[in-house]
C-alpha positions in Angstrom: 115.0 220.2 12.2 113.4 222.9 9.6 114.1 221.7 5.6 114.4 224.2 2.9 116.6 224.6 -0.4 119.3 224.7 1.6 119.0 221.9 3.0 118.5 219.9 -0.3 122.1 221.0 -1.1 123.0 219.2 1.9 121.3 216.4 1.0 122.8 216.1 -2.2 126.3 216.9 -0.8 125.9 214.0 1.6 124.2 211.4 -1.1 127.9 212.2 -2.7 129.8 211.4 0.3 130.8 207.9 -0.1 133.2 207.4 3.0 130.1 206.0 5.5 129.2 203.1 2.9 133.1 202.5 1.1 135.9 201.0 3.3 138.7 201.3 0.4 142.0 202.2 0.8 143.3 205.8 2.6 144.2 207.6 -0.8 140.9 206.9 -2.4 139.3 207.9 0.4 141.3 211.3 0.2 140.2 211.6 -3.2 136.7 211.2 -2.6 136.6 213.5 0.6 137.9 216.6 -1.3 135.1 215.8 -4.3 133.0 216.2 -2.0 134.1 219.5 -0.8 134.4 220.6 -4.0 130.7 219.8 -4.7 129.6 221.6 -1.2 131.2 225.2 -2.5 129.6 224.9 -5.8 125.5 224.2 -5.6 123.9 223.0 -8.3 121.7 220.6 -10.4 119.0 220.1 -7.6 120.6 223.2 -5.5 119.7 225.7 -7.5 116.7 224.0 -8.7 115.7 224.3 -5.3 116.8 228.0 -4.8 115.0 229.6 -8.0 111.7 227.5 -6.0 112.4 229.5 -2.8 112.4 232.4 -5.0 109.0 231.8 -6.8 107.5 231.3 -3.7 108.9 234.6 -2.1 106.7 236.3 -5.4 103.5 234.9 -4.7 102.6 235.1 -1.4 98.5 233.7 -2.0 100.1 230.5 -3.5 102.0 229.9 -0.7 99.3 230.0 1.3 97.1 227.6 -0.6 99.9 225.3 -0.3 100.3 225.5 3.1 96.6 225.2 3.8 96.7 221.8 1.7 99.5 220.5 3.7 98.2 220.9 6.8 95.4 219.3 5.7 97.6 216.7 4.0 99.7 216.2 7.5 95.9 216.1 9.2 94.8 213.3 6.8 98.2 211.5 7.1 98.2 211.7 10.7 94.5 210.5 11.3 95.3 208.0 8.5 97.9 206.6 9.9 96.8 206.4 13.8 93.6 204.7 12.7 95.9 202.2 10.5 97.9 201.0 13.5 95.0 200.9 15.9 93.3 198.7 13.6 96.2 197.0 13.3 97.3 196.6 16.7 93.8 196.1 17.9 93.2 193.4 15.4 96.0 191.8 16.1 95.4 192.1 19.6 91.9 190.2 18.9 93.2 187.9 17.1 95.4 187.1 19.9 93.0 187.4 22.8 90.9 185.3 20.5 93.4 182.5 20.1 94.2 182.9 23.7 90.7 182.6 24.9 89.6 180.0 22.1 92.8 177.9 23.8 91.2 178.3 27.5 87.6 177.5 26.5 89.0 174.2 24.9 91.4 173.2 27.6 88.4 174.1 30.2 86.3 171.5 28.4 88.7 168.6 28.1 89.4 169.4 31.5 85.5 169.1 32.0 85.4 166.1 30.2 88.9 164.3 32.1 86.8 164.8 35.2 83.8 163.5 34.1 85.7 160.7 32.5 87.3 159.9 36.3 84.0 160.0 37.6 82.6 157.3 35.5 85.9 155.4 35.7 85.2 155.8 39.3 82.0 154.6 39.4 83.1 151.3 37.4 86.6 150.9 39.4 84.7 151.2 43.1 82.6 148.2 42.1 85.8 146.1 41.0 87.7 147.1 44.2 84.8 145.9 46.0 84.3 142.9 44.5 88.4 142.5 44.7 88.8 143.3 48.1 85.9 140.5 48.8 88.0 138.0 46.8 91.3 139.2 48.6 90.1 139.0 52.2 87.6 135.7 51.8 89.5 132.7 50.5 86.7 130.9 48.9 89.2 127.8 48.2 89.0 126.7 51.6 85.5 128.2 52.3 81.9 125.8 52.8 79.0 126.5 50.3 77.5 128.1 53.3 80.2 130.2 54.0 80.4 131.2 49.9 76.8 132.6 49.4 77.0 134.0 53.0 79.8 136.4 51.4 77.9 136.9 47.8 74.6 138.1 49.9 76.9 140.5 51.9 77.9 141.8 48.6 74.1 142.2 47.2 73.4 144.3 50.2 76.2 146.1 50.3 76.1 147.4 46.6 72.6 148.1 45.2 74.0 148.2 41.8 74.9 144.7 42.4 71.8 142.4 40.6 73.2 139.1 40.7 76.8 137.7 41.9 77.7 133.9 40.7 80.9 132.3 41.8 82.2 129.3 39.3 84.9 126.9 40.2 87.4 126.3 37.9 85.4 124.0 35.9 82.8 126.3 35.2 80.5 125.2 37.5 78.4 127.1 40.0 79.2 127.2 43.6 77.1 129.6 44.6 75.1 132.3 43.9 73.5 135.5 45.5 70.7 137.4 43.3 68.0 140.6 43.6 65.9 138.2 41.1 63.5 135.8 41.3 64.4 131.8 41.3 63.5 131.2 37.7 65.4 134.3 36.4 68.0 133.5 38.6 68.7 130.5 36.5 67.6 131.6 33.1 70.7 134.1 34.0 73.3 131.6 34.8 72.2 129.1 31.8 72.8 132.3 29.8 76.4 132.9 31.4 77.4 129.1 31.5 76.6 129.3 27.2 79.2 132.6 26.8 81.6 130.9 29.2 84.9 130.4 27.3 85.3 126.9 27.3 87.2 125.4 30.9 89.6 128.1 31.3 88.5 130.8 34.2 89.6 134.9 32.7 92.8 135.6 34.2 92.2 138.7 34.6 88.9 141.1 35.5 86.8 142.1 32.2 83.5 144.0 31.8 81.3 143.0 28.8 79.2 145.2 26.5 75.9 146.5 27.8 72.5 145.2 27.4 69.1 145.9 28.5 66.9 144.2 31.1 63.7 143.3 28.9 61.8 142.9 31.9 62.9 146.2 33.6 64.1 148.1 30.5 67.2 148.8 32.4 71.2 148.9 31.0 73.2 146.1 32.5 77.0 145.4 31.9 78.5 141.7 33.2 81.6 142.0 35.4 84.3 139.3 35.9 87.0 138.6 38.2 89.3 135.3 38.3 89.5 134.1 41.8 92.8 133.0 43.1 94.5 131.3 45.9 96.8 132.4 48.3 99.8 131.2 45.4 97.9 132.7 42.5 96.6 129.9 40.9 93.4 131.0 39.4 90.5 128.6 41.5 87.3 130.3 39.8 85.4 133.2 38.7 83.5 135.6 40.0 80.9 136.8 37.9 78.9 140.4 38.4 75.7 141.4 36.4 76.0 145.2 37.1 73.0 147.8 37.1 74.3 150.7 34.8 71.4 152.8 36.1 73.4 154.0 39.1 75.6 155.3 36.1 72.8 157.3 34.6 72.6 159.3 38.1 76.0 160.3 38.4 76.3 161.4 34.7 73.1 163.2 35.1 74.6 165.1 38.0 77.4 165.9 36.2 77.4 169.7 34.7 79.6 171.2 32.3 79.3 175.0 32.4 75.6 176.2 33.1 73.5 174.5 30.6 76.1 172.4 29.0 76.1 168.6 29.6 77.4 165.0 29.6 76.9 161.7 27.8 78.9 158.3 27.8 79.3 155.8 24.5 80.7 152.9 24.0 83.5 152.0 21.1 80.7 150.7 18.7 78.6 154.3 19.6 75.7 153.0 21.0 74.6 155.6 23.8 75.2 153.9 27.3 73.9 157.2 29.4 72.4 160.6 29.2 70.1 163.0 30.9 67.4 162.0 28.4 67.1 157.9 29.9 64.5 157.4 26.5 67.1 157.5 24.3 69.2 155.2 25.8 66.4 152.7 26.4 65.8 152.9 22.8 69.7 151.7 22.0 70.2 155.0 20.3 73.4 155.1 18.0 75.8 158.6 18.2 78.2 157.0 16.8 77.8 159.9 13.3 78.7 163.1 16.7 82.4 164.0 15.7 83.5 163.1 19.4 81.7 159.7 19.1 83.6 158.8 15.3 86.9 160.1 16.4 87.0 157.7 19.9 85.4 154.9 17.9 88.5 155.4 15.3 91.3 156.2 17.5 90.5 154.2 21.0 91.7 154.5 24.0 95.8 154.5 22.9 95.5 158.2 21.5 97.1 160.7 23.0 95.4 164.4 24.2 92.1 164.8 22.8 91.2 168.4 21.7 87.8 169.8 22.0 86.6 171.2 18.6 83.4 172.7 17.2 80.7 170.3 16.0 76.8 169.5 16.0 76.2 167.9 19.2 73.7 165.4 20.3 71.1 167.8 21.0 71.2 169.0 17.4 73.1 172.5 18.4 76.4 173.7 17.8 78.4 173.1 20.8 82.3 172.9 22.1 82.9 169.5 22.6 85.5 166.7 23.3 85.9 163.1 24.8 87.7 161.1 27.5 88.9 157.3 27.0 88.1 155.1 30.1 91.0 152.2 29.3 87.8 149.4 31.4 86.0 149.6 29.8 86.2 150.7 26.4 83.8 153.6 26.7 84.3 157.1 26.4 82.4 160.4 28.3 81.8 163.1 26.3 81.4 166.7 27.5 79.5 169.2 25.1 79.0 173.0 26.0 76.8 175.1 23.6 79.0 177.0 21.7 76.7 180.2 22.7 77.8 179.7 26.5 81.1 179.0 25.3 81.9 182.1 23.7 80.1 184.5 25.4 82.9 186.0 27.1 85.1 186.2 23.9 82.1 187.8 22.1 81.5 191.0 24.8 85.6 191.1 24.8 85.8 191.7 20.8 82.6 194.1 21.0 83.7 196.2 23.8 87.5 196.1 22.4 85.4 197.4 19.1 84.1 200.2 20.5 87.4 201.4 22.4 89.5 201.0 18.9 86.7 203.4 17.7 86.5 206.1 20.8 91.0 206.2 20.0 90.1 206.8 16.4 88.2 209.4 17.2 90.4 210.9 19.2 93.4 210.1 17.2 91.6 212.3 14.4 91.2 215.6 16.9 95.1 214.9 17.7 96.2 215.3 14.1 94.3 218.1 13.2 95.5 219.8 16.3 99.2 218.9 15.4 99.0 219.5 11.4 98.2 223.1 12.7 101.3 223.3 15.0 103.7 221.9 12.9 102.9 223.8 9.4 103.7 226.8 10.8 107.6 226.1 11.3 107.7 225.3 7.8 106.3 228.7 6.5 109.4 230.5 8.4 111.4 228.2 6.8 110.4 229.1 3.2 110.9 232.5 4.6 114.5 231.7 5.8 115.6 230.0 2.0 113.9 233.1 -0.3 116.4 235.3 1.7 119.1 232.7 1.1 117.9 233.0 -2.7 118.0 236.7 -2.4 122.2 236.9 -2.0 122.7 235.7 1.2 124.5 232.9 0.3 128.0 232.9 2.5 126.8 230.7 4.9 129.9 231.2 6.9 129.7 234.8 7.2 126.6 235.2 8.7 125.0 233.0 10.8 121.4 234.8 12.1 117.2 234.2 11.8 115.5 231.6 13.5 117.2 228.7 15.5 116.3 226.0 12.0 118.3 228.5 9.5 121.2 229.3 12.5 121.4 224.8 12.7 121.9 224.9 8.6 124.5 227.5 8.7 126.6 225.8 11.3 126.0 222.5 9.3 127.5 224.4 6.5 130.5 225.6 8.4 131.2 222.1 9.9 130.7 219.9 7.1 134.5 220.3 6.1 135.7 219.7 9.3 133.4 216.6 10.2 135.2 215.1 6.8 138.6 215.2 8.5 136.9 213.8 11.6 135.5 211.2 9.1 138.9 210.1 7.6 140.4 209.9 11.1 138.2 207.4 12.2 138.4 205.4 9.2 141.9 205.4 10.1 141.5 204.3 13.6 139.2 201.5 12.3 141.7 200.4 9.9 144.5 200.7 11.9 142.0 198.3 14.9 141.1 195.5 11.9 145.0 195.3 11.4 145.9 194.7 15.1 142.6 192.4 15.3 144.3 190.5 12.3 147.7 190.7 14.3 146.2 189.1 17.0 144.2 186.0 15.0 147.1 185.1 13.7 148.9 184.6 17.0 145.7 183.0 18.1 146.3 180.6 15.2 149.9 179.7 15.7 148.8 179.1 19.4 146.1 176.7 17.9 148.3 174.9 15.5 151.2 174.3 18.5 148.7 172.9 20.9 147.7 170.3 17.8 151.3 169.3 17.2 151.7 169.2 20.8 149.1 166.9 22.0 148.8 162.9 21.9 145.5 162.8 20.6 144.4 163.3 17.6 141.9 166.2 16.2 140.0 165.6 13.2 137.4 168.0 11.6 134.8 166.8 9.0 133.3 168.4 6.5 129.7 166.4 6.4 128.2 167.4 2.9 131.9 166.7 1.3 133.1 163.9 3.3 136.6 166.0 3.5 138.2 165.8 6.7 141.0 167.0 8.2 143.0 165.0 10.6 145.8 166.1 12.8 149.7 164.9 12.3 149.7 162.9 16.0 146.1 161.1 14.2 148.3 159.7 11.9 151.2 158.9 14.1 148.6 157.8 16.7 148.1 154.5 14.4 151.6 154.5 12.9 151.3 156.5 9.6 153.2 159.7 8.7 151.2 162.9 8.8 148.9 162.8 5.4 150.1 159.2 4.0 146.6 158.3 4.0 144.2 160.8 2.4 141.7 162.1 5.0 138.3 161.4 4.3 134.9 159.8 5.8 135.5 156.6 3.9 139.4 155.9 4.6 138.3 156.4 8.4 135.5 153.7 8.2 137.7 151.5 6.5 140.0 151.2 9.5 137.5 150.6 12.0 136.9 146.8 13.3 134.2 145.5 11.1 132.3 144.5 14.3 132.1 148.3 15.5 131.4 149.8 11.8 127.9 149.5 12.8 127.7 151.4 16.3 130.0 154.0 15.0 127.9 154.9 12.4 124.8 155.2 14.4 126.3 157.5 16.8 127.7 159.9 14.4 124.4 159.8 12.0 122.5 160.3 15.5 124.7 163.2 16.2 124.7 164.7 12.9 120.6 164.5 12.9 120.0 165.9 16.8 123.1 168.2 16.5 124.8 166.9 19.8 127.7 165.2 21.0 128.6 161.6 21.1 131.5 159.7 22.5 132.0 155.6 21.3 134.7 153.5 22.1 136.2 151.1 19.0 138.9 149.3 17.5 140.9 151.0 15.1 143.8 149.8 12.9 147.3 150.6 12.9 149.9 150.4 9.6 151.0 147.4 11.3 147.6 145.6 10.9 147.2 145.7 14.7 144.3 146.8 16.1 144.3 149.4 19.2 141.3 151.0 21.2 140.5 154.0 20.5 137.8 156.9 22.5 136.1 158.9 19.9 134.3 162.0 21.2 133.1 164.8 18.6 130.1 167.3 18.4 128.4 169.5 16.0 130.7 172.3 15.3 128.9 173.9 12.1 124.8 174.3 10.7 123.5 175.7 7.2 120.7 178.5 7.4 118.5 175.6 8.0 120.0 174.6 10.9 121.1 171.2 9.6 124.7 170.0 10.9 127.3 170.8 8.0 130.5 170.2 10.2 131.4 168.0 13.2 134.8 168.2 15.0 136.4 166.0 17.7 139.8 164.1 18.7 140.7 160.3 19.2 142.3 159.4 22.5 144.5 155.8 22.1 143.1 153.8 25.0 144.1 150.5 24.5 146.4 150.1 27.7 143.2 151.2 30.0 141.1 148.3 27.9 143.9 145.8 28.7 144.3 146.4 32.5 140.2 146.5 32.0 140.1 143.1 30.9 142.9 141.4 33.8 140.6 143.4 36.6 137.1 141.5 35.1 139.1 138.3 35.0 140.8 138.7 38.6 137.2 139.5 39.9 135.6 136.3 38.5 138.3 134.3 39.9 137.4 136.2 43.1 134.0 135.2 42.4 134.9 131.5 41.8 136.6 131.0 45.1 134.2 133.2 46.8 131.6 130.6 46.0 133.2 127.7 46.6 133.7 128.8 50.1 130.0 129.2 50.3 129.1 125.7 49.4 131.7 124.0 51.7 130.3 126.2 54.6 127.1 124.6 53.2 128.4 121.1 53.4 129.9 121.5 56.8 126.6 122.6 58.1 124.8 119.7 56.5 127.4 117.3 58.1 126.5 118.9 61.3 122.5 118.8 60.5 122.9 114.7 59.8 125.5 114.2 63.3 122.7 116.5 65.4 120.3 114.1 63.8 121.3 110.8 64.3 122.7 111.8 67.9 118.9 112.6 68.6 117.3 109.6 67.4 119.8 107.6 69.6 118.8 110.0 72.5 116.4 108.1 74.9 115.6 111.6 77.4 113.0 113.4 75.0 114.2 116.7 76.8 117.7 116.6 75.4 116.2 114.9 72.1 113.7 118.3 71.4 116.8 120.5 72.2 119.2 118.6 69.7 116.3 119.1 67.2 116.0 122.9 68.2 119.7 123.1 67.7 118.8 121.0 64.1 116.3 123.6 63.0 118.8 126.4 63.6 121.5 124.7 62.0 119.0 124.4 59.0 118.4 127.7 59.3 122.0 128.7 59.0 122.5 126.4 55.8 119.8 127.3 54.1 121.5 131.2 53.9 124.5 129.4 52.4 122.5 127.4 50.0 120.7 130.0 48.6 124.2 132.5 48.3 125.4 129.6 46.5 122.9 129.6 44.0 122.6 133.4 43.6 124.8 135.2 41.7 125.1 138.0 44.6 127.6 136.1 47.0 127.4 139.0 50.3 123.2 139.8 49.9 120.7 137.3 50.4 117.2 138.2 49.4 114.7 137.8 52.4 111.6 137.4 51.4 112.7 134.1 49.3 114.7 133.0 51.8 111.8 132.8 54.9 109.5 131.4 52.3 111.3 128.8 52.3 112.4 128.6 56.1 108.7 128.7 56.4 108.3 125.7 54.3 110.9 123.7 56.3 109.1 124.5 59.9 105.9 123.8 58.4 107.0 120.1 57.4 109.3 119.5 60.3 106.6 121.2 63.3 103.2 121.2 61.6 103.0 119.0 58.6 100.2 117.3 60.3 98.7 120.2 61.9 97.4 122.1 59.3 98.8 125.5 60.5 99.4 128.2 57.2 102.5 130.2 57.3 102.0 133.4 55.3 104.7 135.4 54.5 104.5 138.8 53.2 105.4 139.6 49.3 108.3 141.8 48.6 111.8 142.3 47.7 114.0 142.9 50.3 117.6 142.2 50.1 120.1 142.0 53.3 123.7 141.6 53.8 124.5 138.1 55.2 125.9 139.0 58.8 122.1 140.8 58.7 119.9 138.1 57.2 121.0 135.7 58.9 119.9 136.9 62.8 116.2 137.7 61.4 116.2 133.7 60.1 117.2 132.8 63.6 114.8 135.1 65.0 111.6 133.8 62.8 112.8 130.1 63.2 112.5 130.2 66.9 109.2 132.4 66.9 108.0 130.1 64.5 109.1 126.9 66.2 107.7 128.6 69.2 104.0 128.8 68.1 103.4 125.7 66.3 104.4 123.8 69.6 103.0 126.1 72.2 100.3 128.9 70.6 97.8 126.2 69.3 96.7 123.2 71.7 94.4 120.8 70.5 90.5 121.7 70.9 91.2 124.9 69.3 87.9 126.7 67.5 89.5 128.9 65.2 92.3 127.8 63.0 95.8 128.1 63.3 97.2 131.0 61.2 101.2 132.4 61.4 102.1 135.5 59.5 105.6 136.5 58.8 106.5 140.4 57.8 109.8 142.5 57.0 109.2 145.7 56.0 110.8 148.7 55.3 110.1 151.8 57.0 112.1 154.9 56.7 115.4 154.2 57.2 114.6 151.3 59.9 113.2 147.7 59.1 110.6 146.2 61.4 110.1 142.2 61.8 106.9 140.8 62.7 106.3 137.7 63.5 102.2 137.0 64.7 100.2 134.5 65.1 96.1 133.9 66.1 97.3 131.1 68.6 96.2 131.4 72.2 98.9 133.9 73.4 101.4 134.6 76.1 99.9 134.1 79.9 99.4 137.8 81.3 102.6 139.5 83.1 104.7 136.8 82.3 108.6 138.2 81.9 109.5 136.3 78.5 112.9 138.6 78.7 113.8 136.2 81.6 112.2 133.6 80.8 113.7 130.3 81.3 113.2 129.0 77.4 116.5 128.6 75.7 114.8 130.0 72.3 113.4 133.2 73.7 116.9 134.4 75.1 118.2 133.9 71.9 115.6 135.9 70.3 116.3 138.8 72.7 120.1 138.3 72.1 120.1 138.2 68.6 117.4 141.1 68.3 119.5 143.9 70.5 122.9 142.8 69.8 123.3 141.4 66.6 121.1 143.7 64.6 121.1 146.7 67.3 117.4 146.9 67.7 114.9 146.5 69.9 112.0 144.1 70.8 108.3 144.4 71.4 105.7 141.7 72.3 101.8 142.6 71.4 98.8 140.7 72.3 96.5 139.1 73.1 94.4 138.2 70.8 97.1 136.0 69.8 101.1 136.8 70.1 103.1 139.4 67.4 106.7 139.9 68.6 108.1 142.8 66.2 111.8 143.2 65.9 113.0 147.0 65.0 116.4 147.3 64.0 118.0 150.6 61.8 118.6 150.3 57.9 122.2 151.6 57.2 123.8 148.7 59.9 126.0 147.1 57.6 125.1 147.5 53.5 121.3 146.4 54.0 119.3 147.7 51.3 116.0 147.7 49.7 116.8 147.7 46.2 118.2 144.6 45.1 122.1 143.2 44.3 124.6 146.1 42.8 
């Protein structure tokens, strides 16, 4: 819209109208409204100020156009000006964003370079201690010859070249054997040199790695290795100990690249330099520990949290982008550096290239505004034109409405602005007459509120945190026998009524809630008038912050729940007696099988016919079998679940001493945790003492050459367990029926396998015999994850 001296008056007339910034009441606003109309009729002050200027400038023509050429220069400037001020502007910021941006991505690329090189390292080391474990796992050097020993150490020294020299030490610290890459003499010299740093009689526990040192006949890095070896219990019975060649290191960190010319080192917590691409420095026992990566791993460790990369001098003496990686074994670190050149290359062409367009837009930005200082100064010369005639006599507005569209908008502005202030004053009406049914409704909204207080059993309290004032409902006080307000309401009257032994959880909960601005709900004793004390469920929340955003109110209700603690307390005590009879059920089962155990006993070591005498002590074993289910229910506190993997552990133990004691046959079962109901557990017992029975009388004649071994296995897989019972004994003769075979154990096996469990059966072999006994999870309440 065009301006002029008429429009000032407007202006002015408007500054005067108060009714858009005042909300008073309907007869001031009447007032103020015909003021206002008053001052519209008659211009002047800055009106007329502003005609007698429309005048001057309707007598001198050549100044008027000196002032218009200035402001169309003056709009050209101020354009160009401006558009260059908020491309800067936005184009600095935008750099300064990209920059961040891209400064982000260039760091997380390099810790990301220097995680990876990190894993390979960590690799590197943790390949050679699987090896070396898996060696230990699958050779158990406890029962193993001398020969036997250094046959496996030698497979290991061929196996791994970075092997040097393997020593195994029983748990006295005493060599057993040894397998070396070295000569005889520094074969020992390197074992009287491990036997001195040995600590004491005790074997390590667990596997270490020492700090590195340098070969001084080969000049290269070597790090010592250890690794407890245990029997099949886990009793430590020795250690292994490794002299590793850290050259194989230096290969794979000189492999490793970061970027195109950027590279990778590794140092160790005291910052000596353990490998780099330059293998003189390292030979030397160079020190980095002054590199900024180097000094922050030596002071923070491996227990820090993300590293960031950051700017420093790196070892190469130029500025690079660099970071670190902890390897937890051993305490070493692998640090990546990238010169800070190939680092910021990218970022460097974007800020250039985002130069040089900011520039071109400038450029063009000036054009623009000289192009649009010329269009839009000549509007205002009509304008100028338009107010001189107003000046002149043409001042009724009303009368006349005619020149260009800008002068025909100001006389209709004139000729509504009485009619938009009756429009004003209605809608202030409307409003006022809206905030009063708006208050109307609150207050119903309120009574509503204040009913549904009175009305409920609980009781509503509202604290004021910074005060301590609270306000608590009339059924809070008759909740715990007072009258409405007999007490005063306040933090302090409320934590003197709570049960000393709950003063401390309460206050935790609400301080926790108060500081995280959340909710809490805590269960306490609260007392009555009567001095009796009654249960009471507290839940409040946050229900008011400061400009800070620090809790100011919280709000909440008490529910009296003293009747659900009571019939709490008789359910926990019916259940224990439950529990009590429950188990003495259990352990008179127990003695009635035992009673049975001793009469199968004695009526087989009367029996003269060795026939009936090994089938009453079959029928012993699975009585045993049976009991031993009982006796471990008994001393569990889970009376309907047995866990499995204890309990053949120890049938195992018994078949072993009743079948094999002098036979030297191993029964292995598998580790785990496997719990079973008891109508489940106690089929899969029968089941592994007959297949277990079975093979130490029949699997392993005498003359055998390899020894007797029995492995027993429940696992879970999917939602179906699988039993597997093997052994490395001779096997079953080929096509022989074992479903209809005449042996008495066998059918049971098959019986108890399909219909007891609902499964099925399978027999594998030879070499030796596995029977494996599939039967489906969810029968019964079998589980996997221990007693509810």
């Amino acid at each position: 819209m065009k301006t002029g001296p008429a429009a000032v008056c407007i202006k002015t007339a408007r500054t005067s109208y108060p009714c858009e910034q005042e909300s008073g009441f309907h007869g001031d606003l009447q007032v103020r409204a015909f003021t206002v109309a008053s001052n519209v009729s008659t211009p002047s002050g800055a009106c007329s100020r502003a005609l007698q200027t429309g005048e001057e400038a309707m007598t001198s023509p050549r100044k008027s156009a000196v002032t218009t050429l200035g402001l169309s220069m003056a709009m050209a400037l101020a354009f160009f000006s401006l558009s260059v001020a908020v491309l800067l502007l936005y184009s600095g910021l935008d750099a300064v964003r990209d920059f961040r941006a891209q400064e982000s991505d260039i760091f997380n690329k390099q810790q990301l370079a220097a995680q990876n090189a990190a894993k390979t390292v960590s690799n590197f080391i943790n390949e050679n201690f699987s090896v070396l474990e898996t060696a230990i796992g699958l050779s158990p050097f406890d029962r193993m010859s001398g020969t036997e020993q250094k046959q496996v150490l030698q497979t290991l020294v061929g196996l791994r070249p970075a092997f040097r020299h393997l020593v195994l030490f029983d748990d006295r610290n005493e060599v057993v054997a040894q397998a070396s890459r070295l000569s005889s003499y520094a074969s020992k010299a390197f074992i009287d040199r491990l036997k001195e740093s040995l600590p004491g009689k005790n074997p390590p526990v667990e596997r270490t790695i020492g700090p590195v040192h340098v070969n001084p006949a080969t000049s290269e890095p070597m790090a010592i290795m250890a690794l407890p070896v245990k029997n099949v219990l886990g009793d430590v019975q020795g250690t292994l100990i490794v002299e590793l060649n850290l050259k194989f290191m230096w290969d794979i960190v000189d492999r490793l690249k970061v970027g195109e010319t950027g590279y990778v080192y590794v140092a160790d917590r005291k910052g000596n330099l353990l490998a780099f691409s330059d293998s003189g420095r390292v030979l030397k026992g160079e020190s980095v520990e002054q590199l900024e990566a180097v000094a922050e791993f030596i002071r923070k460790g491996t227990s820090a949290g993300p590293v960031l990369a950051t700017t420093y001098r790196g070892i190469l003496g130029s500025t690079v982008v660099g970071t670190y990686a902890p390897l937890t074994t051993p305490d070493w670190a692998v640090i990546a550096e990238l010169p800070w050149e190939e680092a910021y290359r990218e970022l460097l062409l974007g800020i250039v290239t985002s130069m040089g367009i900011t520039l071109a837009m400038a450029v063009l930005a000036g054009f623009f505004g000289v192009f649009a200082a010329r269009r839009f100064a000549s509007p205002l010369i009509d304008l100028t034109e338009t107010a001189s005639r107003i000046a002149g006599g043409e001042r009724d507005l009303q009368a006349e409405v005619a020149g260009p569209r800008e002068v025909a908008h100001l006389a209709t502005a004139f000729n509504s602005m009485t009619a938009q202030l009756r429009q004003s004053l209605q809608d202030l009406q409307k409003q006022f007459d809206e905030l009063k049914r708006t208050e109307d409704a609150y207050r119903r909204s309120e009574e509503r509120l204040r009913l549904a207080v009175e009305g409920t059993s609980d009781g509503i309290w509202d604290w004021d945190v910074r005060t301590g004032q609270t306000y608590f409902s009339p059924s809070y006080y008759t909740m715990v026998g007072y009258e409405p307000d007999e007490f005063p309401a306040n933090y302090q009257n409320w934590l003197q009524r709570v049960h000393p032994d709950d003063v401390e959880e309460a206050v935790r909960l609400a301080q926790r809630a108060i500081a995280e601005s959340s909710s809490f709900v805590i269960e306490f004793r609260f007392k009555t008038k009567n001095g009796e004390w009654r249960w009471v469920c507290g839940r409040g929340k946050a229900a008011g912050w400061d400009a800070d955003g620090n809790t100011t109110r919280m709000a909440g209700f008490h529910s009296d729940i003293t009747e659900r603690k009571l019939a709490e307390q008789q359910t926990r005590a019916a259940l224990e007696e439950k529990e009590v009879l429950l188990r003495e059920v259990h352990h008179r089962v127990k003695n009635n099988l035992q009673a049975i155990i001793y009469l199968i006993r004695s009526e087989a070591d009367q029996c003269e016919d060795k026939r009936g005498s090994r089938f009453l002590g079959e029928l012993e074993e699975r009585a045993r079998t049976m009991a031993l289910v009982y006796e471990q229910l008994y001393q569990s506190e889970n009376l309907a679940r047995i866990e499995m993997v204890q309990y053949l552990s120890d049938l195992a133990a018994n078949l072993a001493q009743a079948f094999g004691a002098d036979r030297d046959i191993p029964i292995a079962v598998e580790p785990g945790k496997i719990w079973l109901d008891v109508e489940i557990g106690m089929p899969c017992g029968l089941i592994v003492n007959e297949l277990v029975t079975n093979a130490l009388k029949h699997a392993f004649p005498p003359g055998a050459q390899e020894r007797g071994r029995i492995s027993v296995a429940l696992r879970k897989e999917h939602e179906r367990y699988v039993l597997r019972v093997s052994d490395n004994g001779v096997g079953l003769p080929p096509g022989l029926p074992w479903r209809e075979a005449r042996s008495l154990g066998l059918r049971l096996v098959n019986l108890w396998a399909t219909h007891q469990l609902g499964g099925t059966i399978a027999v594998e072999g030879p070499p030796g015999t596995a029977f494996v006994v599939t039967f489906p999870a969810r029968r019964g309440r079998a589980g996997q994850n221990g007693p509810c």
